[in-house]
C-alpha positions in Angstrom: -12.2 10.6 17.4 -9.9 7.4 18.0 -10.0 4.9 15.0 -10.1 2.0 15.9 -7.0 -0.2 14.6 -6.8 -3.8 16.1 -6.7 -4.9 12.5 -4.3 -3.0 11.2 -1.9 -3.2 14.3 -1.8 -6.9 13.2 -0.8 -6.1 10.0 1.4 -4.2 11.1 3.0 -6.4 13.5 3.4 -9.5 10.9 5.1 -9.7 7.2 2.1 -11.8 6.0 1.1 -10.7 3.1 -2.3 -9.3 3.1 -4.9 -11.1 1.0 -8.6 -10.1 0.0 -11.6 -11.4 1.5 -12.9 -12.1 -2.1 -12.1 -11.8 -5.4 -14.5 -10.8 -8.4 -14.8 -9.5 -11.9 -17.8 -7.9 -14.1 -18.2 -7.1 -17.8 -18.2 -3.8 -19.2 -18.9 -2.7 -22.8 -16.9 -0.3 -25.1 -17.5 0.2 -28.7 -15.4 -2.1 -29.3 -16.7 -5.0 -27.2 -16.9 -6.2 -24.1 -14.1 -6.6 -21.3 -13.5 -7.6 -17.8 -13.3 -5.6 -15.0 -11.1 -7.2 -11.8 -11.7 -6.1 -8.7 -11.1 -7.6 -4.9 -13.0 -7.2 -1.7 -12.5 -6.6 1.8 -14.8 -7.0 4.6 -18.0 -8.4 5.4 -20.4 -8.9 1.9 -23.0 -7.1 4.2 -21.8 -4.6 5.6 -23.7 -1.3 5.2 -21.2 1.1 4.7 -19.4 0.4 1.4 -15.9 1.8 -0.4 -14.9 1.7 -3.4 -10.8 2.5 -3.8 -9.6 4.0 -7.2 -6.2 4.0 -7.9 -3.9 5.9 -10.6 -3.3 5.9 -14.3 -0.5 3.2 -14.2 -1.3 1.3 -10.8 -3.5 -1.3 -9.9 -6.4 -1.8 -6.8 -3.9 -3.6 -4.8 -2.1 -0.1 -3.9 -5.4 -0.2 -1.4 -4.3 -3.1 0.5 -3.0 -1.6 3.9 -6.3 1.3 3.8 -8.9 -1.4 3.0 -7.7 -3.9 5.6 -8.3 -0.4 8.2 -11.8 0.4 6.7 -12.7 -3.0 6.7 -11.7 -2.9 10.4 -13.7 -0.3 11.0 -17.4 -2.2 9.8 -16.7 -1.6 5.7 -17.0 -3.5 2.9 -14.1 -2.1 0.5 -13.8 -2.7 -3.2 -10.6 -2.1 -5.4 -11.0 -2.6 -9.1 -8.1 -2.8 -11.5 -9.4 0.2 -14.2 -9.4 -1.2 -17.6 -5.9 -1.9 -18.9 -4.0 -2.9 -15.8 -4.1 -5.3 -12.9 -6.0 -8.5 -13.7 -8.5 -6.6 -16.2 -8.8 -7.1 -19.6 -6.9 -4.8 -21.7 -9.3 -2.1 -24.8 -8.8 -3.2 -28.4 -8.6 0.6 -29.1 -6.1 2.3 -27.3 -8.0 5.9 -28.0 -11.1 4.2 -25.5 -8.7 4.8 -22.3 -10.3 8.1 -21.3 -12.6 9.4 -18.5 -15.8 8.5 -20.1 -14.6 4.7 -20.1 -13.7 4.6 -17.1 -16.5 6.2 -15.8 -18.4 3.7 -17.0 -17.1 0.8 -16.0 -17.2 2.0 -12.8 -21.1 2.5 -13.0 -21.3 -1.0 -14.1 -19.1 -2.7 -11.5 -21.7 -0.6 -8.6 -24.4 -2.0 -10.1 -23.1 -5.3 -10.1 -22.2 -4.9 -6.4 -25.9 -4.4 -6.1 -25.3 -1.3 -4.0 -26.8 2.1 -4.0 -24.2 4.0 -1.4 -21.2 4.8 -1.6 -17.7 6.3 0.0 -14.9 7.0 -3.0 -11.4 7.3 -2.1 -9.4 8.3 -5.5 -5.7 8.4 -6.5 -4.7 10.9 -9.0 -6.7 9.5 -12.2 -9.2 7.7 -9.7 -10.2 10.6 -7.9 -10.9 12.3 -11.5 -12.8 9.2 -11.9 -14.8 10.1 -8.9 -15.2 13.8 -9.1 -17.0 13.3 -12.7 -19.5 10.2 -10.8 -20.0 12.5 -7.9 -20.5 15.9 -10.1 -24.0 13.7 -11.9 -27.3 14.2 -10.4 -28.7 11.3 -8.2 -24.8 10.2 -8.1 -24.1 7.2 -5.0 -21.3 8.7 -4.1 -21.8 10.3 -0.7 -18.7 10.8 0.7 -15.5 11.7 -1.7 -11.8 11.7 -0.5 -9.4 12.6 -3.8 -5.9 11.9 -3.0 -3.4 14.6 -4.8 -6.0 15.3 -7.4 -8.1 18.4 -8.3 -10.2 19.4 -10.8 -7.1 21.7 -13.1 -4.3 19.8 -14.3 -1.6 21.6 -15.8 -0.2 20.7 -19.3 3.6 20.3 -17.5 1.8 17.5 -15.0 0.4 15.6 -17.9 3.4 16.1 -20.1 5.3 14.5 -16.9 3.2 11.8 -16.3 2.2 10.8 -19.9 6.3 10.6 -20.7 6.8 8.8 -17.1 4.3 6.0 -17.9 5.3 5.9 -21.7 9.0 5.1 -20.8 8.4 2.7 -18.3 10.0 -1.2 -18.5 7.0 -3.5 -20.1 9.2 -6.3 -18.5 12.0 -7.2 -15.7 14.3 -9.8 -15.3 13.5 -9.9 -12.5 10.9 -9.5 -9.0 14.2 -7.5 -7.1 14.8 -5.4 -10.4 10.9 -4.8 -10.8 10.7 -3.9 -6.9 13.9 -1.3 -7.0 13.1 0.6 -10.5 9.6 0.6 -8.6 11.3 2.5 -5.8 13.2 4.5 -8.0 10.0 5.6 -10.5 7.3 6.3 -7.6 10.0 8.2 -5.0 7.3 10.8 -5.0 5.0 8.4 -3.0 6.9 8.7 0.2 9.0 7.0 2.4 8.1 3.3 1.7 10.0 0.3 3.4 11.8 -2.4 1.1 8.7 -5.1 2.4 6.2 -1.9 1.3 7.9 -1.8 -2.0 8.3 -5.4 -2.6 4.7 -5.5 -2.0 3.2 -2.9 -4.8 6.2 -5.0 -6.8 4.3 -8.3 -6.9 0.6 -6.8 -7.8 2.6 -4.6 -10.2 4.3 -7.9 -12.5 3.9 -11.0 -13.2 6.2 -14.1 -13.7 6.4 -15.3 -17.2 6.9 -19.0 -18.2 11.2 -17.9 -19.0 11.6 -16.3 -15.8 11.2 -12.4 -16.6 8.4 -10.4 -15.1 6.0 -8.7 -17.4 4.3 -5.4 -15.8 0.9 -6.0 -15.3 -0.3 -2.9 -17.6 -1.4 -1.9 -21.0 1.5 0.0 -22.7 -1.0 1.8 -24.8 -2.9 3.2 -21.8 -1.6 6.9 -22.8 -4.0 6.5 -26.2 -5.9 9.6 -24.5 -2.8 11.3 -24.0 -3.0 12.8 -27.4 -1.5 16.2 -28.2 -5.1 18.3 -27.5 -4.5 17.0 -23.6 -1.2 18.8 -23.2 -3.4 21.6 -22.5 -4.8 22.7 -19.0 -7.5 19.8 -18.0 -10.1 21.6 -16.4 -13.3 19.7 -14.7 -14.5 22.6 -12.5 -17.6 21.8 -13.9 -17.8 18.6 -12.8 -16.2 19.8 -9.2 -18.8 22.8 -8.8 -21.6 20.3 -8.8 -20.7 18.5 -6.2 -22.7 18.3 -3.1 -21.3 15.0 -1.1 -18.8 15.6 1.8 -15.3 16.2 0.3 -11.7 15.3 1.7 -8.4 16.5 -0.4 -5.1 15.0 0.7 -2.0 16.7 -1.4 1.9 15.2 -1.3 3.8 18.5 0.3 5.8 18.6 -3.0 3.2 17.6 -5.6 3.4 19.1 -9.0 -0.1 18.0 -10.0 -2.4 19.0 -7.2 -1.2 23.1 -6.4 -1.8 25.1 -3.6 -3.7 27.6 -5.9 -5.9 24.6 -6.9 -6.3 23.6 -3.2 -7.2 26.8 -2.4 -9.6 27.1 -5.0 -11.1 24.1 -4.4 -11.8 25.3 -0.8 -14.0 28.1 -2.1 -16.0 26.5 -4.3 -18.3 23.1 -5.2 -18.8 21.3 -2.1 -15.5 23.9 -0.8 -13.6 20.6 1.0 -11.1 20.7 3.3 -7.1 19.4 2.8 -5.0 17.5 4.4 -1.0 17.7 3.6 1.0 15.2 4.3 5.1 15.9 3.9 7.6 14.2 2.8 6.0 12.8 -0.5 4.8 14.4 -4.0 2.6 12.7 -6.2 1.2 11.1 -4.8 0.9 9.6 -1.3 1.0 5.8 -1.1 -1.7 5.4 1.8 0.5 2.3 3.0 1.2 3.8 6.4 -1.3 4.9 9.8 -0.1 8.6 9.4 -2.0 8.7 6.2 -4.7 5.9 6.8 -5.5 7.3 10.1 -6.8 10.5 9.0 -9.0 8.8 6.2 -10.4 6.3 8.4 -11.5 9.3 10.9 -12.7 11.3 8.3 -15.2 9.5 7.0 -16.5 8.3 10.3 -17.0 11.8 11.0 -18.3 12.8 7.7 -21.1 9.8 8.5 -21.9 10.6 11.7 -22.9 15.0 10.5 -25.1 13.1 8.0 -26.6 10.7 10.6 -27.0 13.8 13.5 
């Protein structure tokens, strides 16, 4: 099936930066009150078939830019929040409330607020988690799932890594060139970016500050649920072997948190779904260029059209 890509050929051929078709925001409730969820849309507000992009524990929606402007070319209406803590959301008065059942639902509450009752998930790392324990309810409105370099087993070493990767992370730069290279130096694992690719996560990743540094757009404390019971195995095979939606797994070549025993696993049970590996990265792909879009974009069109025959 040829995607169609007269959208993104423009992006491609220009060094505009992309911008959203809308911007939005809904309130959510912890126990500790309520908070705002950001999000941006792409798309027409009508449009039928409807995404919602989720990225990864220390990113922000705008990592979606270059695969919503492709599904938007190809008749969707694509969401990308900012999960609770990062981007342009409010940040949780209690760090121990960034965990999967917070997320989860916020998530519920920003589809409801979309007003939609259908959806197509495409999750990064802690996004796809996000997705597999929406899609794993009954009655869930997920109906197609694509989990980028995520499965349902974690491995304590992953965590470990990534909990110590986001805790030592700069809160602040002196500046956008210093944000945009430790950037390229922190997330080498997400592939071969250009400098304009990595200036762009960059400048959704900080923000200017009234003395000239850049503060990174992200609650320090969003490890709280990193506490020492999760440097044990995370297992949601229970979650995954109640899945019954059309299921897409894309894995970095060299990823140390999606394994080929978990890929292969995954293939034999739940709703048993299919992988796509793409080399040269780890964890996890960016999604910024056609040779990773490409095979999203097609997917679900094909995934629509078994449901529709």
């Amino acid at each position: 099936m040829r995607v169609k890509s007269a959208k993104s050929d423009a992006m491609r051929a220009t060094s505009k930066p992309p911008e959203p078709d809308r911007r939005g925001s809904v309130l959510s409730l912890s126990k500790k009150g309520f908070h705002r969820i950001a999000y941006v849309e792409w798309g027409n507000i009508r449009a039928k078939r409807v995404a919602i992009c989720l990225h990864g524990l220390s990113r922000q929606g705008r990592d979606f830019d270059m695969l919503a402007m492709a599904l938007a070319a190809q008749g969707f209406r694509v969401i990308c929040p900012d999960l609770v803590g990062r981007g342009h959301s409010d940040w949780l008065r209690d760090p121990e409330e960034y965990n999967l059942p917070q997320y989860a639902t916020d998530m519920t509450v920003l589809i409801a607020r979309l007003g939609i009752t259908e959806v197509d998930w495409i999750g990064t790392s802690l996004g796809g988690l996000v997705g597999m324990v929406l899609a794993g309810q009954s009655n869930s409105p997920i109906k197609r799932l694509v989990l980028n370099d995520i499965g349902p087993f974690l491995g304590w070493q992953a965590l470990n890594r990534l909990a110590i990767s986001v805790r030592d992370s700069p809160t602040s730069f002196p500046s956008l060139e210093a944000a945009t290279e430790y950037l390229a130096m922190r997330l080498a694992n997400f592939g071969h970016l250009t400098p304009e690719q990595w200036r762009h996560m960059a400048i959704h990743t900080v923000v200017e500050m009234p003395n000239g540094t850049w503060r990174r757009l992200s609650d320090p404390n969003i490890i709280g649920a990193f506490r020492p019971g999760w440097y044990f195995n995370l297992r949601l095979w229970n979650y995954w072997d109640e899945i019954t939606c059309p299921t897409l797994v894309l894995r970095g070549a060299t990823s140390d948190v999606l394994t080929p025993d978990t890929v292969e696993e995954m293939a034999k049970r739940g709703p048993r779904a299919p992988c796509i590996e793409f080399p040269d990265c780890g964890h996890a792909p960016a999604l910024f260029n056609p040779a990773q879009i490409d095979p999203i974009v097609a997917w679900l069109d094909q995934a629509m059209a078994a449901v529709a025959a």
